[in-house]
N, C-alpha and C positions, 0 to 999 in steps of 0.2 A: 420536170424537176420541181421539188416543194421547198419552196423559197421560206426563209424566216420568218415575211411577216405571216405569213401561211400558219406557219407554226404558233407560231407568237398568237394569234388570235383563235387558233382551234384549243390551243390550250389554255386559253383566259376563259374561253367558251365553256371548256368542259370541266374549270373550275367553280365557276358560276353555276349550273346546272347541277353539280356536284352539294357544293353551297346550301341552295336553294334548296335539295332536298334533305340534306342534313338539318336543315330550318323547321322544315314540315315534321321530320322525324321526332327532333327536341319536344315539339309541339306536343306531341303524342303521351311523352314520359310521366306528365303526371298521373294516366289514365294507368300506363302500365305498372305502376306500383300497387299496384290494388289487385296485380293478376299474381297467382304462383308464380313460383320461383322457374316453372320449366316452361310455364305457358308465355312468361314474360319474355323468356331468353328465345321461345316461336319465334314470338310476335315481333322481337328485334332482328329477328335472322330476315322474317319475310321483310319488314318495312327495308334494313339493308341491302337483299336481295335487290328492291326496288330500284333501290338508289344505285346498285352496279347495273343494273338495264337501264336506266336513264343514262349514265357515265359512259357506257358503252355504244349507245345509240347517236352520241357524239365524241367520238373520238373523234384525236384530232392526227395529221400526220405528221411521223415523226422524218421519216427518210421515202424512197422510194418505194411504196407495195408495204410500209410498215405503218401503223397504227399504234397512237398509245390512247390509254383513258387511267381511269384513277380503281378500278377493279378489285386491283390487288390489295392496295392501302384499303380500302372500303373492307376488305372482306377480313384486314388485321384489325381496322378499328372495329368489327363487330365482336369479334375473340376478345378483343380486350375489355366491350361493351357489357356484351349477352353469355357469354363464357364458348365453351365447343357447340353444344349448339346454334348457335348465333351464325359459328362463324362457318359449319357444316349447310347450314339450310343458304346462306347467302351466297355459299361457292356454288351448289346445287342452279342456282340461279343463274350465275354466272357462266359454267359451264353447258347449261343447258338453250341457254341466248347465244353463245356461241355455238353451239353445233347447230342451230336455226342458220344461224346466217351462212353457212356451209364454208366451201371454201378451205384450205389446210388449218387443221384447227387442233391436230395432235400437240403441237408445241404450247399452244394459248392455252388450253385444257392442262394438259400436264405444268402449265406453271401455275394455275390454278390454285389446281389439288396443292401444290408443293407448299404456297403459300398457304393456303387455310392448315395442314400438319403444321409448318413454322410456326405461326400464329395461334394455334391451338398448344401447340408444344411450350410455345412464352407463357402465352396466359397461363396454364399450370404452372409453369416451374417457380419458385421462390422468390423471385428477383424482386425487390422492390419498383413501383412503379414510379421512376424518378422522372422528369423530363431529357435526364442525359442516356438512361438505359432505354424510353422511347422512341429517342432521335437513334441510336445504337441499332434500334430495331428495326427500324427505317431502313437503314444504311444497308445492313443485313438481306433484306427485302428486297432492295434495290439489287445490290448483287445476284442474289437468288435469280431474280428475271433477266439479270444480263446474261447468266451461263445458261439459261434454257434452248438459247438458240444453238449451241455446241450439241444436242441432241442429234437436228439432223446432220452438222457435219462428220459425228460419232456412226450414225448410221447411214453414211455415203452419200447420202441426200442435197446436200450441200453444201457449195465448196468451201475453203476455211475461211480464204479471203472474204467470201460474202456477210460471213457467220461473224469475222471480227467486226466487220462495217455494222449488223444487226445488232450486236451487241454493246456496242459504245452508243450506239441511236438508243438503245433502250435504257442503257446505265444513267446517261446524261438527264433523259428525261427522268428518270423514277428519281435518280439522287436528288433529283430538284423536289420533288413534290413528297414522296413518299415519309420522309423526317419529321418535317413541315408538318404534317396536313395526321401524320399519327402523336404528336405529340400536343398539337393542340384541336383537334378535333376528338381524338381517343380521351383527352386529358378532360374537356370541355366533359363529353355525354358523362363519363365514370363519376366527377365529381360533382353533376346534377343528380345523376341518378341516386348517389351515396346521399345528398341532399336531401330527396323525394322521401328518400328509404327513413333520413331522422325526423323528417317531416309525419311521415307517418308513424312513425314509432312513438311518436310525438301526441301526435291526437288520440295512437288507444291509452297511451299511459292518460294521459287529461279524461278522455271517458272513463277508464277507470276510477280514475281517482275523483271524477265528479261522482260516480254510481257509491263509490266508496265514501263520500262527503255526504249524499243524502240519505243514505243507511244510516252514518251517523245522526247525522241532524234526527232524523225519524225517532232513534233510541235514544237522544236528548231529549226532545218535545214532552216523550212520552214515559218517559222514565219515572219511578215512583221515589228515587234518590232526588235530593234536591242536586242541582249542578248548576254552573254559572262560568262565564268566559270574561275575564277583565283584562284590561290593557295595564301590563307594570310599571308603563313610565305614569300616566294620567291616574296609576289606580282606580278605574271609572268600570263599571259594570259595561261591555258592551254584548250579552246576550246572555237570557238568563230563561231557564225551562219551566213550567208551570209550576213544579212541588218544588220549585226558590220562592215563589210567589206567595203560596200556600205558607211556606215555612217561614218567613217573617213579615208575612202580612201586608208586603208594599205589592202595586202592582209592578209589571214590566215597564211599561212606562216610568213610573217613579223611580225602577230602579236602576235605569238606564242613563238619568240623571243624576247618580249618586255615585259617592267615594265608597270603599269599603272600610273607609275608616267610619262614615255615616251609621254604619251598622255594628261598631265598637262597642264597649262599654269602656270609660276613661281608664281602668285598669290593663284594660287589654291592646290598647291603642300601639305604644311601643313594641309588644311582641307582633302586632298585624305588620309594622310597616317593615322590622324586622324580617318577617318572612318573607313579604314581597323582595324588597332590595336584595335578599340572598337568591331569589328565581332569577331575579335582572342581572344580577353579578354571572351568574351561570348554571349555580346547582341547579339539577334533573328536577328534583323534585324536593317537598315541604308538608310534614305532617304535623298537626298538633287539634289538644282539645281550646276551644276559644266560646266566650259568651255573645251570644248575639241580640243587640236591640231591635226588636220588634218593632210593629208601628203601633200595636196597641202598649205600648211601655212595658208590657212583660218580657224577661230573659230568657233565653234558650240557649239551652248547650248544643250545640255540634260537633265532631271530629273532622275535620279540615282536612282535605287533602291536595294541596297544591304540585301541582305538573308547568312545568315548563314548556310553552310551544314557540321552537323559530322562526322566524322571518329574515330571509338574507342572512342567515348563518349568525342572527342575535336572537336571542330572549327577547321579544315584542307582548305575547298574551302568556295569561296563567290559567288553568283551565282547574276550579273549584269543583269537588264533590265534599258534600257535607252528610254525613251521617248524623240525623239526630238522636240528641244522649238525654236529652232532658228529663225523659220518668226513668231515664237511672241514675241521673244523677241526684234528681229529688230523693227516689228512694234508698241512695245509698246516703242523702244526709238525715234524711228519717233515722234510717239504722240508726246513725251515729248517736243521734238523736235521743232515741229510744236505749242506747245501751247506756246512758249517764242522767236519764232521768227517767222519772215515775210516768206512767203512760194517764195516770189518775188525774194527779196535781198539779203535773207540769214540774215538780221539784227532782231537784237532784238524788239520786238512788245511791244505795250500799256503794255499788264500783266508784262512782265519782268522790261521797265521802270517803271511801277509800283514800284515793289518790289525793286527796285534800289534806286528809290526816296525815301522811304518808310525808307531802312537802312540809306542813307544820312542825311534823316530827324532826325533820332533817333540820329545822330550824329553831330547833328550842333551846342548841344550847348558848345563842345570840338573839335568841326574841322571844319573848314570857309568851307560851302557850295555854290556851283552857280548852279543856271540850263543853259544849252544856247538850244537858239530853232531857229533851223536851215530848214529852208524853199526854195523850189524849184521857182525863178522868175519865172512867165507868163506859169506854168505848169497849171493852169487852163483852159488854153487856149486850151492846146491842149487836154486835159481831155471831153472838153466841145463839140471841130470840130471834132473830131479823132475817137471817141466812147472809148471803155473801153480795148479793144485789142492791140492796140498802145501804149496807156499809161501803159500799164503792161508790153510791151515789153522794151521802155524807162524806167521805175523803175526799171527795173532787168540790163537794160545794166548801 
């Protein structure tokens, strides 16, 4: 007869052993993320295979001539684990350790099988995977193994009486363990494994995005646009690329020390800080033209383009590119220049007296206007014997 404590200790037994190798298996998981997707779901069928040969190598007794171990549940936490093959290759094992140890084994084998189809059939179907539809699975499970023994009483093999006594020996033990042991065992590997899986999705996103950060950095360094990175709360240059350096004459160091109001002209101060605080409030982005002071005291125009970059979901840096405008904008005040006075004498031309005349006029009938017209003696003359080269040097002196 096999007494309770009998039971009681083969079954702490082949918990433990059970245990133990689900411990070694976890161990394993960070290794197999890094394997495909079908070589991973192998390598979970074999390592669980294992662990139902260990399970099975101590069973423990449940009744007379009967045997339990943890098999079955082993081979559902692999379906839920590794998918169908997990739970194909670890039944393969299990049925194949049993027909080793010989002996009637029709019945153990065909629960088996039944169980890895169950368990194959969960894992695909829809259900979410709660802890209460786990335990439900269990239960399921449990069942499934207590009617296996009705096989041979269905094919005269054994009597019915014997087949209900096998049957509640098998129910009682699996309802114990089989809920249990898939809900927090199945539950444990699936959300380490989902763990591994954002862990690693993890480090290629950050490799990329480092490979993608020194690409940059590389087309910063070397860029022949001036560019520059400053912080919008401190307003403080904190990185700035050689043709910034070039283009207002401080170096990186000096400019790393500095405000970008530093590099204002007192006109343009209020529009600088203007743009900034509209990056820091939230706007995308800020363009405008602005005067830059130099370290040699000369001005330079630029076209400003400021971008907004977040940190923790704020506006933290402002990311400058500067186009420089300075020989057009000299040359487009030359123009101006040029179109309202003499290129000779430096005096005002026909268009400007124009426009002088023009306001005078509007105002003559409130303020006493004259014109006087003031003429060079006997410059004809020399206009005339001299050709056009003399007379321009004479106009300007």
């Amino acid at each position: 007869m096999t007494t309770m404590h009998q039971v009681s200790i083969g079954m702490f037994t082949n918990v433990l052993v059970t245990l133990g190798c689900v411990f070694l298996l976890t161990r394993a998981l960070p290794y197999l993320t890094r394997l495909p997707t079908r070589l991973r779901s192998l390598s979970l069928g074999i390592m669980f295979g294992g662990t139902v040969v260990a399970s099975m190598l101590t069973a423990f007794p449940i009744s007379e001539g009967i045997f339990g171990d943890m098999r079955n549940a082993i081979i559902a936490i692999a379906a839920l684990s590794g998918g169908p093959i997990a739970a194909i290759v670890c039944a393969a094992f299990a049925v194949l350790f049993r027909i080793a140890m010989g002996g009637q084994f029709v019945g153990a084998t065909s629960a088996i099988l039944l169980c890895a189809l169950l368990s194959i059939a969960f894992q695909w179907a829809p259900i979410k995977r709660t802890k209460t539809n786990l335990a439900l699975f269990g239960v399921a499970l449990a069942v499934l193994n207590a009617l296996v023994p009705f096989l041979g009483w269905l094919m005269g093999t054994t009597p019915f009486a014997t087949v209900i006594a096998v049957a509640e020996a098998i129910f009682g033990a699996a309802i114990l363990f089989y809920p249990a042991s898939i809900v927090l065992v199945a539950g444990l590997i699936a959300a380490e494994l989902r763990r591994l899986d954002t862990e690693a999705g993890l480090r290629v996103q950050n490799a990329e995005l480092t490979l993608s950060e020194r690409r940059f950095l590389n087309v910063f360094d070397v860029s022949c646009i001036p560019m520059a990175w400053l912080d919008l709360k401190t307003r403080k240059f904190v990185r700035v690329n050689r043709q910034y350096e070039v283009f207002t004459g401080y170096s990186a160091d000096e400019l790393l020390h500095m405000t970008i109001a530093e590099l204002s002209v007192p006109a343009d101060e209020h529009a600088d800080l203007a743009a900034v605080q509209a990056l820091a409030s939230g706007d995308p982005s800020w363009q405008g033209e602005r005067r830059y002071r130099c370290k040699d005291g000369s001005i330079r125009w630029g076209t400003r383009t400021l971008i907004a970059s977040d940190e923790d979901g704020e506006p933290r840096f402002g990311f400058a590119i500067v186009e420089d405008i300075t020989e057009r904008k000299l040359a487009g005040e030359q123009i101006a220049y040029l179109a309202e006075h003499d290129h000779l004498t430096g005096l005002t031309n026909r268009f400007q007296f124009g426009k002088s005349l023009e306001r005078a006029l509007a105002d003559a009938s409130s303020t006493p206007t004259a014109v006087i017209v003031i003429d060079l003696d006997d410059f004809k003359g020399v206009n005339d014997t001299r050709g056009e080269v003399v007379p321009d040097f004479e106009t300007g002196a």
